[in-house]
PLY file of the C-alpha trace (Angstrom):
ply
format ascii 1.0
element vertex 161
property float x
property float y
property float z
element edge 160
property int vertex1
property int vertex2
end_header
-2.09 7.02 19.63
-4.07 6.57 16.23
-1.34 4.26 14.82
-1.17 2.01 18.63
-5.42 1.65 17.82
-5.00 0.82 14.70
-3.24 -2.00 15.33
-5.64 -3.27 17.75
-8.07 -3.09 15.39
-9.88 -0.13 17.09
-10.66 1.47 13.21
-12.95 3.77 14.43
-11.29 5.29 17.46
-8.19 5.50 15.42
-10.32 7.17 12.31
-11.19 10.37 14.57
-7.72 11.08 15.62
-6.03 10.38 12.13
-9.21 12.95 10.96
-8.05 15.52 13.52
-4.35 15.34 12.48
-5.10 15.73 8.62
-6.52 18.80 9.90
-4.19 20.11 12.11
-1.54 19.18 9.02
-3.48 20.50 6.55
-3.79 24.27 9.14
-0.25 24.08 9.58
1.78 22.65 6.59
-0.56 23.52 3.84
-3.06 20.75 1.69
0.00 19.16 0.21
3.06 19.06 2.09
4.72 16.07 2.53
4.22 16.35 6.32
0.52 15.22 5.57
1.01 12.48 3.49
1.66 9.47 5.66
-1.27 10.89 7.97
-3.14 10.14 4.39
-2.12 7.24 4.23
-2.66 5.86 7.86
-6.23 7.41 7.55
-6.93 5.71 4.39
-6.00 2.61 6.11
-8.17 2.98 8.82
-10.61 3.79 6.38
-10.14 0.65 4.13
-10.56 -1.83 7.28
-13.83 -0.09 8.14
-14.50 -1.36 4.46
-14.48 2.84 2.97
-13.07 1.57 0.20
-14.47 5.21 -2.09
-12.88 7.36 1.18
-10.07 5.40 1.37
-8.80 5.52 -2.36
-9.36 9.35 -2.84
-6.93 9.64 0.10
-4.87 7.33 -0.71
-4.82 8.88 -4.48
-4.02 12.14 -2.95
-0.94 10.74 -0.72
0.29 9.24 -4.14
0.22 12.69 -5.27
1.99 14.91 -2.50
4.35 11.93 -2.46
5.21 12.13 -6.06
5.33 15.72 -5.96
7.69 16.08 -2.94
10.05 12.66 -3.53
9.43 12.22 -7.61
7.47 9.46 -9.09
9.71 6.50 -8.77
10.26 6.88 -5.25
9.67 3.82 -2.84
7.51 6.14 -0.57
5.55 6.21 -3.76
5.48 2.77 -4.13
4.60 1.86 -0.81
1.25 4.22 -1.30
0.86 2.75 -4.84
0.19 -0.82 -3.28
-2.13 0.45 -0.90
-3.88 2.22 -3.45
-3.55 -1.06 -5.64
-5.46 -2.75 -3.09
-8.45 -0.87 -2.54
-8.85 -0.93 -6.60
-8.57 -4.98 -6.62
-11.92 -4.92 -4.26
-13.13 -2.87 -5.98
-13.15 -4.76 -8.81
-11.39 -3.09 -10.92
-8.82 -5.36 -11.78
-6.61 -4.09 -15.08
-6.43 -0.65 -13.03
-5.02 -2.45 -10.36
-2.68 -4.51 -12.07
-1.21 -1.70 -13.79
-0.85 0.25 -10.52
0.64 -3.24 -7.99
2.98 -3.86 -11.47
4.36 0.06 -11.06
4.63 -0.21 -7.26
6.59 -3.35 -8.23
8.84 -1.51 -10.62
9.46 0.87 -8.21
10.69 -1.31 -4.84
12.61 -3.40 -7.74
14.13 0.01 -8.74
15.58 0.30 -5.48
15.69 -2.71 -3.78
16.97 -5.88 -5.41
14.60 -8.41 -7.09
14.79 -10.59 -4.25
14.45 -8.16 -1.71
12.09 -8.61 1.40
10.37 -5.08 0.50
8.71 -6.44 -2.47
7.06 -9.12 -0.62
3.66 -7.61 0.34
3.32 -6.43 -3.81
4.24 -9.76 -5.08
1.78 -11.02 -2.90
-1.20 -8.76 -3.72
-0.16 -9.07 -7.48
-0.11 -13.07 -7.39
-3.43 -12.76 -5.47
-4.80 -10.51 -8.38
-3.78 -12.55 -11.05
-5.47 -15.60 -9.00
-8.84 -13.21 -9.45
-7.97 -12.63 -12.98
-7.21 -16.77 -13.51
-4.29 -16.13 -14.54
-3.30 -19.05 -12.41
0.21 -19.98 -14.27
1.36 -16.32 -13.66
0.15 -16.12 -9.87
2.13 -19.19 -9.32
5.40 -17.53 -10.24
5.09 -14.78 -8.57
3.73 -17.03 -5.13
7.00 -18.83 -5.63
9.09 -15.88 -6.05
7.43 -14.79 -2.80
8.10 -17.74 -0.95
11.78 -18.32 -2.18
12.35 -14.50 -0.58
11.06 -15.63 2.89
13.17 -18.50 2.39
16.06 -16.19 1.81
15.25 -13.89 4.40
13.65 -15.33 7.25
14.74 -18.90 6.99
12.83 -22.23 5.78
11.95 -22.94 9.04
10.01 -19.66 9.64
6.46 -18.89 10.54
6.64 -16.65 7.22
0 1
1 2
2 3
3 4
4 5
5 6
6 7
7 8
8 9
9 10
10 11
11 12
12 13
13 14
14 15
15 16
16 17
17 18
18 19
19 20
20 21
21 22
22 23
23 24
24 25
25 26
26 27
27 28
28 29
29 30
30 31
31 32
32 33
33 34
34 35
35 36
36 37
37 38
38 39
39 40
40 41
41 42
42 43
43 44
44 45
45 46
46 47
47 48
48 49
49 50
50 51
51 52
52 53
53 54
54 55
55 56
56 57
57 58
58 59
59 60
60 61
61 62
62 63
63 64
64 65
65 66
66 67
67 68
68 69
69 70
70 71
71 72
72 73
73 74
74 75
75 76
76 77
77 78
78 79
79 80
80 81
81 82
82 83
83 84
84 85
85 86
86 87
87 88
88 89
89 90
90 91
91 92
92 93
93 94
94 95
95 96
96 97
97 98
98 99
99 100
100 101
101 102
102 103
103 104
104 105
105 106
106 107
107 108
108 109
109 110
110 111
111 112
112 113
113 114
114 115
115 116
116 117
117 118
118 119
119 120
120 121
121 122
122 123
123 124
124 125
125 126
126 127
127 128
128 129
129 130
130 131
131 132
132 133
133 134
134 135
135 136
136 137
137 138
138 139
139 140
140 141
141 142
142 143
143 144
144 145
145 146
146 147
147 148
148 149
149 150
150 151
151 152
152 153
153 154
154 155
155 156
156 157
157 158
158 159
159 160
């Protein structure tokens, strides 16, 4: 139910029940299972779109963590975390931090998936948008292409993507 009012943008609503879940993890699996870590995750999420940027990261931080733990460090459930975490650092201004973390998440997906695969879109994506902050224009423009010739490739030029 928390994940259906997320999506329609009900942050709050969804906020209590992800809150009440953690808990109910946390009773029942223990403070770091692996169980609890996408509940982390969704809750930091919620978080982040209620603009809890401070909340959000120290969750997200600690799903990085039980993730690691559990599935090892260059796991794509890892990675997937890593970009979230990635983002709440870019608005928070903390760009080199975040650039180090969207560049492992990248590693990571690239690890597993190919180059060119549509799993590294969303961290090519935030990256580029990054290195726009930083002015680094010439290197967001590579990686914008790279993004765009992989929705190309996957979905089709003719695509809403």
């Amino acid at each position: 139910l928390a994940t259906a009012l997320q999506h329609q943008g009900e942050y709050n609503q969804a906020k209590v029940l992800y809150q009440r879940a953690v808990r109910i993890k946390e009773k029942h699996y223990g403070e770091d299972h692996v169980q609890l870590s996408s509940t982390l995750n969704n809750l930091a999420t919620a978080l982040q779109h209620q603009g809890e940027y401070n909340q959000a990261k120290v969750l997200y931080q600690r799903a990085v963590h039980i993730k690691q733990k559990h599935y090892g460090a260059d796991h794509v459930e890892v990675a997937f975390t890593l970009n979230n975490l990635s983002t709440i650092v870019h608005y928070q201004g903390d760009y080199d931090k975040a650039k180090v973390l969207y560049q492992r998440a990248l590693r990571i997906m690239q690890k597993h998936y190919s180059e060119d695969h549509v799993q590294v879109l969303s961290i090519l994506n935030n990256l580029a948008t990054l290195l726009q902050h930083q002015e680094e224009y010439d290197q967001a423009k590579v990686l914008y292409q790279r993004a765009v010739h992989i929705k190309q490739k996957h979905y089709g030029a003719d695509h809403v993507e």
